[in-house]
VOGU-3710 file (C-alpha; in Angstrom, 3 decimals, decimal comma):
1> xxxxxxxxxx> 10,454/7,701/20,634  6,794/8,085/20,265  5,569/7,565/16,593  3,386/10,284/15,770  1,352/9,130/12,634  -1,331/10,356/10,406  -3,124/8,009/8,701  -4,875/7,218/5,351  -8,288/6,351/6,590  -12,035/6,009/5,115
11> xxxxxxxxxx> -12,110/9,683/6,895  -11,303/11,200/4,017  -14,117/10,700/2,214  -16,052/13,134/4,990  -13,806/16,022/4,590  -14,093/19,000/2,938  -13,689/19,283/-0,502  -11,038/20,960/-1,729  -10,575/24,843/-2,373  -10,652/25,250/-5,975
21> xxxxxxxxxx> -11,932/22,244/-7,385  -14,504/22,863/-10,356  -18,608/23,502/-9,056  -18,918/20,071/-11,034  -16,658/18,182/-8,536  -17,616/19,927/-5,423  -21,251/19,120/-6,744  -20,251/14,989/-6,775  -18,239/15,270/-4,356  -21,241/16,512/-1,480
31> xxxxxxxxxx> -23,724/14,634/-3,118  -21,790/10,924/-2,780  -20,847/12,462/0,863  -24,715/12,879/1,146  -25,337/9,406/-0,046  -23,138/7,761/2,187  -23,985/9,483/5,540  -27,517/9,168/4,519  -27,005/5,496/3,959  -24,914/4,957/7,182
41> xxxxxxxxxx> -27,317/6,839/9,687  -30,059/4,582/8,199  -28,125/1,598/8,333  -26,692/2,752/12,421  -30,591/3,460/13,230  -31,501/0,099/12,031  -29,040/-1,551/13,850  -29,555/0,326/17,290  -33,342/-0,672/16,917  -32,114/-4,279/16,218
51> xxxxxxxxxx> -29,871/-4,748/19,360  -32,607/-3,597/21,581  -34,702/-5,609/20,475  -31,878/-8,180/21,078  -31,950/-7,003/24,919  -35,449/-7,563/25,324  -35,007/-10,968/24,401  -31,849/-11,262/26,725  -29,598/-11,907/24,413  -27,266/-8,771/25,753
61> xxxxxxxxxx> -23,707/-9,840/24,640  -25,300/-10,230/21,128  -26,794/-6,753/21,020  -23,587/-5,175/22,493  -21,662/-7,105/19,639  -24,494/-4,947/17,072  -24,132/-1,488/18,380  -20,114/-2,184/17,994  -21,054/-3,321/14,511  -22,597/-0,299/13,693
71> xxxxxxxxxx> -20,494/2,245/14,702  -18,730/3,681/11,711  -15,255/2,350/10,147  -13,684/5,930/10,735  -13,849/5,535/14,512  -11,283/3,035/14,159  -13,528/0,552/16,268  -12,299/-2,426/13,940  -9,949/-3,117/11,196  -12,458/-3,037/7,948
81> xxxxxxxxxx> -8,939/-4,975/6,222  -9,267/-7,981/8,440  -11,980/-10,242/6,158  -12,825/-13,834/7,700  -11,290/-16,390/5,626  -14,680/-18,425/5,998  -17,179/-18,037/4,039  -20,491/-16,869/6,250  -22,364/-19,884/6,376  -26,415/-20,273/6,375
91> xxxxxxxxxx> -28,068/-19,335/9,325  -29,136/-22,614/10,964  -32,937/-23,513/10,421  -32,773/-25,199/13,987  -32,227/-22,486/16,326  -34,795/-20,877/18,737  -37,708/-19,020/16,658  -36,754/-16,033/18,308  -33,103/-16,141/17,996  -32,977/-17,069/14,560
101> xxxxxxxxxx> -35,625/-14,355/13,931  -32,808/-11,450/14,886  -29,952/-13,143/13,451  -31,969/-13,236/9,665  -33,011/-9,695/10,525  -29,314/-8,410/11,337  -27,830/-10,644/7,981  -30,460/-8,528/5,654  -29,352/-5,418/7,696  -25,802/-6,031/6,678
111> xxxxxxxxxx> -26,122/-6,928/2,826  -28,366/-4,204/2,210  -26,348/-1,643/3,280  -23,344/-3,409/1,577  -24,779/-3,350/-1,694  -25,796/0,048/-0,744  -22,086/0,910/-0,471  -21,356/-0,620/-3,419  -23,400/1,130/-6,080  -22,289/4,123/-4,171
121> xxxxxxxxxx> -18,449/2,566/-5,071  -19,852/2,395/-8,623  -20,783/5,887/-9,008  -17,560/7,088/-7,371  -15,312/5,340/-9,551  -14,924/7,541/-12,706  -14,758/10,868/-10,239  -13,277/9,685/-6,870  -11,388/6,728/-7,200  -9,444/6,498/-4,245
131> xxxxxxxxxx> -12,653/7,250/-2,442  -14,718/4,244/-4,875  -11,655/1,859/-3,599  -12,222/2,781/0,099  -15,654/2,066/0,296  -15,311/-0,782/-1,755  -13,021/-2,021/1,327  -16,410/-1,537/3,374  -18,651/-3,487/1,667  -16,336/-6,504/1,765
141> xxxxxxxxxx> -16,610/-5,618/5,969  -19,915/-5,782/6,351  -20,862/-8,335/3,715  -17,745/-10,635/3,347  -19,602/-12,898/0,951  -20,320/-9,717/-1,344  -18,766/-10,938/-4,588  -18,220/-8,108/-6,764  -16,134/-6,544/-3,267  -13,929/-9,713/-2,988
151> xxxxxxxxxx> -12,885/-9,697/-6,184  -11,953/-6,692/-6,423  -9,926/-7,005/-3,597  -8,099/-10,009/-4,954  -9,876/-12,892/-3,736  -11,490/-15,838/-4,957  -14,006/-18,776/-3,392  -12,638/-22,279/-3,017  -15,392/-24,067/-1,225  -16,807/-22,693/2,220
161> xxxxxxxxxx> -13,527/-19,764/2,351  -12,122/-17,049/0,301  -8,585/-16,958/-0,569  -6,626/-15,601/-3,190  -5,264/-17,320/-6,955  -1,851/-17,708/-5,871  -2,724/-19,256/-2,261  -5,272/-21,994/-4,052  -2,611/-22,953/-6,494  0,386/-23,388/-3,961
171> xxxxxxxxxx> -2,322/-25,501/-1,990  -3,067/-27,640/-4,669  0,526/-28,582/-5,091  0,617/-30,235/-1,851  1,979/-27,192/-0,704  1,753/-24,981/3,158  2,889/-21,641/4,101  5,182/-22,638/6,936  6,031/-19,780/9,216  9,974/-19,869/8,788
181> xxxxxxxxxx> 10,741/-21,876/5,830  7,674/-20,418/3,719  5,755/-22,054/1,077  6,927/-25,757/1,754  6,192/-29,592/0,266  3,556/-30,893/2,707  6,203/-33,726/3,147  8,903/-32,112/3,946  7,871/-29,981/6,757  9,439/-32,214/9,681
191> xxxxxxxxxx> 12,751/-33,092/7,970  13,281/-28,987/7,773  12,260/-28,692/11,194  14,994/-31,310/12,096  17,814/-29,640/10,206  17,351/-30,989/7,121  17,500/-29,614/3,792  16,551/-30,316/0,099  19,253/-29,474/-2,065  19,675/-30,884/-5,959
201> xxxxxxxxxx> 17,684/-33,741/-5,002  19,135/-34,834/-2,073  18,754/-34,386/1,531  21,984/-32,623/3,042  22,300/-30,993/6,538  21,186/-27,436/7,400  25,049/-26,272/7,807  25,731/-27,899/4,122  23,161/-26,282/2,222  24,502/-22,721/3,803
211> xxxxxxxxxx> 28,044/-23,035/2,906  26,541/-24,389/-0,681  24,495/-21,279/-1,210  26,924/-18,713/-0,062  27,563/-18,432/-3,781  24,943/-16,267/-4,893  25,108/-18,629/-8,336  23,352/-21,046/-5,911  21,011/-18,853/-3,748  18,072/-19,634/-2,260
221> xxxxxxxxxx> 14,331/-18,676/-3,929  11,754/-17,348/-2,311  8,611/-16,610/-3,718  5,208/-15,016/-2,640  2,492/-13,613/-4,165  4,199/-10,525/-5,892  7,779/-11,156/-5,399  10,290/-13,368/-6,236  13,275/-13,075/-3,846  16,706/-14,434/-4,497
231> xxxxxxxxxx> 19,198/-14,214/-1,394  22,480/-16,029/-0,099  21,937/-15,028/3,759  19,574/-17,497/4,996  16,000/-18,762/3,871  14,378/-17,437/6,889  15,793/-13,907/5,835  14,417/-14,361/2,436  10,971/-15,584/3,714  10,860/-12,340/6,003
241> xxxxxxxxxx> 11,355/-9,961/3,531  8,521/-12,072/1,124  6,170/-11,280/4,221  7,282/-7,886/4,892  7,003/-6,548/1,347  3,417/-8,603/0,702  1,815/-6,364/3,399  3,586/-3,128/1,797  2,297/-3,741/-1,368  -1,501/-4,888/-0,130
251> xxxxxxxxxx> -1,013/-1,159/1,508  0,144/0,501/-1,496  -1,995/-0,832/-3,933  -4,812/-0,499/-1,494  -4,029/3,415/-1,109  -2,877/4,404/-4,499  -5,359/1,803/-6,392  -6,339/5,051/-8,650  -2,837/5,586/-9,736  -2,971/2,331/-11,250
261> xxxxxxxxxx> -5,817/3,221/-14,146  -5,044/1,354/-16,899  -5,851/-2,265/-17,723  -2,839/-2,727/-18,219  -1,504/-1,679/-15,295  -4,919/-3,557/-13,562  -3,063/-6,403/-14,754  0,148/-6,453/-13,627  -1,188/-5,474/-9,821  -4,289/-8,505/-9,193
271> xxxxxxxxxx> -3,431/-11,108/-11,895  0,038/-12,171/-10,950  -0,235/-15,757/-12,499  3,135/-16,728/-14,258  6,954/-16,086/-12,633  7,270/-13,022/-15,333  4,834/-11,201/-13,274  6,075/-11,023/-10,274  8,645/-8,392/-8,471  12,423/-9,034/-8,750
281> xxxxxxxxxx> 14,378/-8,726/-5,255  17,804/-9,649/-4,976  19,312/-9,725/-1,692  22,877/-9,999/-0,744  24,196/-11,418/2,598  26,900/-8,402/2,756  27,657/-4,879/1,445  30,727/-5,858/-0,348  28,975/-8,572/-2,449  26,210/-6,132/-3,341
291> xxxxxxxxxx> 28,922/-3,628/-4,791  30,746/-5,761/-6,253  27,830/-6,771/-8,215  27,070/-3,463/-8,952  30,002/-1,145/-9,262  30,325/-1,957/-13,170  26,605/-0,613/-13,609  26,157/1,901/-11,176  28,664/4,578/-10,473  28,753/5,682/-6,378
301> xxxxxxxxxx> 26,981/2,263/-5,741  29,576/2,450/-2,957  27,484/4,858/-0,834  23,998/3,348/-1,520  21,870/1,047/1,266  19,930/-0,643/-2,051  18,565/0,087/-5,978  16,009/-0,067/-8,257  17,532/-1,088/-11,505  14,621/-0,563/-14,439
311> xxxxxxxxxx> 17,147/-1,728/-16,785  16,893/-5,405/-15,467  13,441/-4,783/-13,461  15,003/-5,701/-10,163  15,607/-4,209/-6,870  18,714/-4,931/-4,937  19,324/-4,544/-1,074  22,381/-5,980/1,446  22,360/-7,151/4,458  23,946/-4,712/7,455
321> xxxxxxxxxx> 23,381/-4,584/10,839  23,817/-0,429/10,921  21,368/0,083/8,283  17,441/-0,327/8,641  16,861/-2,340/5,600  13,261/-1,821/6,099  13,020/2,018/5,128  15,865/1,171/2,179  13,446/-1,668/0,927  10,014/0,473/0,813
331> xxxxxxxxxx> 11,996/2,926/-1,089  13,118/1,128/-3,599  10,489/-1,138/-4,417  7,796/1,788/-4,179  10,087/2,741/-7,473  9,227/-0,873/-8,308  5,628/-1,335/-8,100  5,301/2,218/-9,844  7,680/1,806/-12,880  6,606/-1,620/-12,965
341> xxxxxxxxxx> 3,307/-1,527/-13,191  3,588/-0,979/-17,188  4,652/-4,405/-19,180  6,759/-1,599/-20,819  10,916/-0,372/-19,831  9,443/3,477/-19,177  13,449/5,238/-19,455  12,141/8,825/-18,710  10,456/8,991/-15,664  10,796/12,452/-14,281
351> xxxxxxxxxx> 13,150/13,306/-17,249  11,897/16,819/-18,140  9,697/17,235/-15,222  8,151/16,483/-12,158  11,355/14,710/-10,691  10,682/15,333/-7,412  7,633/13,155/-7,309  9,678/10,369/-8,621  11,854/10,656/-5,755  9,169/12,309/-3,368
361> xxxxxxxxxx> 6,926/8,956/-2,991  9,679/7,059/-2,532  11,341/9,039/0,147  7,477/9,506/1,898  7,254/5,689/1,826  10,909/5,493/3,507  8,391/6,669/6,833  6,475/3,746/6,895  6,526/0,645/8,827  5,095/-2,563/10,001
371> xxxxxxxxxx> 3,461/-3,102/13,326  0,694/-5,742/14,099  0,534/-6,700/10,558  -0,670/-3,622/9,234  1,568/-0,888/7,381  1,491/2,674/9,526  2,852/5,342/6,994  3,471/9,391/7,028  5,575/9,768/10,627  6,425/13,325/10,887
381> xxxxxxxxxx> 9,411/12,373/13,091  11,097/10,493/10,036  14,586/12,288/9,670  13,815/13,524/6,017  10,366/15,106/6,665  12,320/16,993/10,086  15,293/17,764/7,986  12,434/19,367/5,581  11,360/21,288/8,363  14,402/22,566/9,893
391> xxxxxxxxxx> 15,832/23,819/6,534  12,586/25,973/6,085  12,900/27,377/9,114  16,605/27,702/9,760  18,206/27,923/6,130  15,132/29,433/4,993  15,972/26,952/2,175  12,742/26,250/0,025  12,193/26,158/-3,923  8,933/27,456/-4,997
401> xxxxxxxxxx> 6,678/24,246/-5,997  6,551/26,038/-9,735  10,102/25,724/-9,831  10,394/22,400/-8,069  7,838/20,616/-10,104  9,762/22,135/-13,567  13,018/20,432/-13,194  13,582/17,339/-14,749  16,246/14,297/-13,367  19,561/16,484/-14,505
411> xxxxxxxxxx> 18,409/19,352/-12,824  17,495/18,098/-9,810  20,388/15,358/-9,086  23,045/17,533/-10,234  22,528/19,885/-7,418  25,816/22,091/-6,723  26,735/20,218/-3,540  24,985/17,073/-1,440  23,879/19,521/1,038  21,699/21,114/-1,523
421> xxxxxxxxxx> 20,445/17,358/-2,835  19,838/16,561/0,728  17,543/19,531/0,981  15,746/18,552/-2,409  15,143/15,156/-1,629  13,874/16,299/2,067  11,688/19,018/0,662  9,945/16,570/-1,687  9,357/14,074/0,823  7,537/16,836/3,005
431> xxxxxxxxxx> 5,927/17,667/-0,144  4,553/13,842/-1,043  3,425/14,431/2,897  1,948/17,409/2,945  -0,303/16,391/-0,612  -1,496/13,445/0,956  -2,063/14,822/4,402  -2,980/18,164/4,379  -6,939/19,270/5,530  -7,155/15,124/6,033
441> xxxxxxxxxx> -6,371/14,622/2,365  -8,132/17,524/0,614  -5,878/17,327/-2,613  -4,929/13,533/-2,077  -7,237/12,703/-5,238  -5,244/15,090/-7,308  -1,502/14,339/-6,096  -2,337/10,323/-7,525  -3,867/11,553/-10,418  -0,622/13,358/-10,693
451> xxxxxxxxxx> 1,080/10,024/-10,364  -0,891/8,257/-12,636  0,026/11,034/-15,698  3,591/10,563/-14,413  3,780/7,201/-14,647  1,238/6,735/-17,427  2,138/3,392/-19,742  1,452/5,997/-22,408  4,609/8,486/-23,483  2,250/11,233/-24,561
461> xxxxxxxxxx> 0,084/11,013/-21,512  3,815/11,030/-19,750  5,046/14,359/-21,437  1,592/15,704/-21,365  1,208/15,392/-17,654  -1,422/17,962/-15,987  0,765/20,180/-13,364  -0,179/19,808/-9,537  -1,451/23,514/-9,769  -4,042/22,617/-12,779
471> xxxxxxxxxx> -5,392/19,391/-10,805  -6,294/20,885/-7,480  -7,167/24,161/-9,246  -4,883/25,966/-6,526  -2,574/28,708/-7,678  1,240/27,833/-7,232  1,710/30,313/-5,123  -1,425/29,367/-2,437  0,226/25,786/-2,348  3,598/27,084/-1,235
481> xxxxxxxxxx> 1,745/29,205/1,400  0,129/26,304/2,660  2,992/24,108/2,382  5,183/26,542/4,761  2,286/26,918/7,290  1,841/22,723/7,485  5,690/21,975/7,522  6,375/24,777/10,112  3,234/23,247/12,445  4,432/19,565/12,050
491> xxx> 5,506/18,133/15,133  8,859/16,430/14,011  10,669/16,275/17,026
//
């Protein structure tokens, strides 16, 4: 089946602004849009003079390279997330007069405009975050020794390369990132490789430390950046899922950086330094194990594929053949990263209101998966955002947003019947879709904003949440119109 996707993209910050925002915001809004194409054309016209300049001197594959350079990041020409590791060295003073000439010329070119983008990222911030964070994403593309940019993003110098905290302090333990075995003694590398393993001191074989950590008293640890895994299937699973979930939550917190507004909360996401900080993941080898360590906590753990527990801060998921793991993993720890991005146990998420956005996220973020390294997210085709469809257009089963967005956790999980649930929890996944998506992300500013009252580290910011309706400035009834029309033209099949 053909994956049908739209994506998240610096495009957004070209659209149109959205109906009923104040005059003030429209006014910011077109005049950073003015600033940046301004700033771009100038920047494209500078380079297109460069690179034929480069043709007159012959160096043609050079001025090609340019003009791809300066197309812009929206035409998805290049991946504006894939920084060198290297720092950008000096530009030799031995080369050719001429050829060293251009290359100065086109260095300039490219840190101008990047600082350009940056005090543009500046002024964005306390109106358009979401849009401040893309462009912030730019700069680091075009000048990936810009400072300010890569720390932002999470990344610090060491030497002549950029890297991040965590990397430069597993390095300095005599530590590598091997491919299957992750984060690994220098030393040790070829005695894994041939079988053997490290276990309580000792070296043991591969088939002995298995049967050892089948206990889940003994499992093995896997940590990364952000997570902290704990399985009894196999270290290679556990090192997987470290991988897999890094790149989910470079996506998330790379999408939904303005939900995440507090210092606090700036905290927890970019300066994961001690074990405390990190994500909890336990994974079990087999269903049973995972409800029998459950079924005294959690009533109907029987029928569940995995859980977020905030009670203990730690997600749980089994191994199973018949289940995609994947989608039951970006569920629950989107629950993670967002309850846990307060140092605070927050017990009343969605308690009195707004429920379905609790839920909503996480079943949007059930869509998304992995190819080529980078996170693709918002498939129409997913079976909850169909299901959404075809019980608007076959039940005619849809609750009015006002209602929707006024029940609280009782009301909302203790639907009548499951059929009902199922048709909440699929409405407010096409909902979480169709605020992100809709007129390429017209009230996507608003929807985080929403999340970030939700989710605030502050109870009175929590209860005092602005509604959906207040933050776009769109009428309840206007967003249900427009809902129906985008559901009913989504092509989910």
């Amino acid at each position: 089946m053909q994956r049908t996707v739209t994506f998240l993209a610096v495009a957004v910050m070209l659209t149109t602004v959205a109906f009923g925002q104040s005059s003030r915001q429209e006014r910011t809004y077109a005049l950073l849009k003015e600033r940046y194409e301004k700033a771009y054309q100038d920047f494209a016209a500078q380079m297109q003079t460069l690179a034929a300049g480069c043709e007159q001197l012959s160096f043609l594959s050079d001025a090609e390279r340019i003009r791809q350079h300066a197309r812009p990041v929206e035409s998805g020409a290049y991946d504006i997330d894939n920084l060198p590791d290297e720092v950008l060295p000096e530009i030799p003073p031995t080369l050719p007069d001429a050829e060293r000439g251009w290359r100065v010329q086109l260095q300039k070119l490219q840190a101008d405009y990047a600082m350009e983008l940056y005090k543009l990222s500046r002024d964005a911030l306390r109106t358009h975050p979401s849009l401040a964070f893309t462009i912030v994403r730019e700069v680091a593309f075009r000048d990936p020794n810009h400072e300010q940019a890569r720390k932002l993003l999470g990344y610090v110098r060491d030497g002549d390369r950029w890297t991040t905290p965590y990397v430069l302090r597993q390095e300095r333990r005599g530590y590598v990132d091997h491919p299957q075995f992750g984060w690994i003694n220098d030393r040790y590398v070829d005695r894994y490789e041939n079988g053997e393993r490290l276990y309580n001191g000792k070296w043991i074989s591969q088939e002995q430390e298995a049967a050892f950590r089948r206990n889940f008293q003994n499992a093995w640890e896997v940590e990364s950046e952000h997570f902290f895994v704990r399985t009894n299937h196999s270290l290679e699973k556990g090192v997987d899922i470290t991988r897999q979930l890094e790149i989910f939550h470079r996506y998330f917190v790379r999408e939904f950086a303005a939900m995440f507004n507090t210092p606090q909360q700036m905290r927890k996401l970019f300066n994961v330094s001690t074990r405390s900080d990190k994500l909890d993941v336990i994974f079990f080898k087999n269903r049973e194990e995972f409800i029998a360590a459950l079924k005294q906590r959690q009533p109907g753990i029987e029928i569940a594929n995995g859980l977020y527990m905030p009670s203990d801060r730690c997600a749980y998921f089994f191994f199973d053949e018949n289940v995609n793991n994947t989608e039951t993993m970006f569920h629950e720890v989107t629950h993670q990263i967002l309850s846990e991005s307060s140092s605070a146990h927050i017990n009343d998420l969605g308690k009195d209101a707004n429920f379905w956005l609790v839920e909503g996220i996480a079943c949007y973020m059930e869509s998304a998966y992995i190819e080529d390294g980078k996170v693709l997210v918002g498939d129409p085709t997913h079976e909850r955002i169909h299901g959404a469809k075809h019980y608007l257009i076959q039940d005619n089963f849809y609750v009015p947003l006002s209602q929707l967005t006024a029940m609280g956790q009782q009301a909302f999980q203790g639907a009548k019947d499951i059929a009902t649930l199922q048709r909440l929890y699929a409405q407010s996944t096409a909902m979480a879709h169709f605020f992100l998506h809709y007129e390429d992300g017209i009230y996507r500013d608003d929807f985080i904003q929403h999340m970030a009252a939700v989710y605030s580290p502050s109870a009175n910011v929590r209860k005092q949440a602005p509604s959906i309706e207040s933050l776009t400035g769109v009428p309840f009834p206007t967003l249900d119109q427009q809902y129906r029309s985008y559901v009913t033209h989504l092509e989910t099949e």
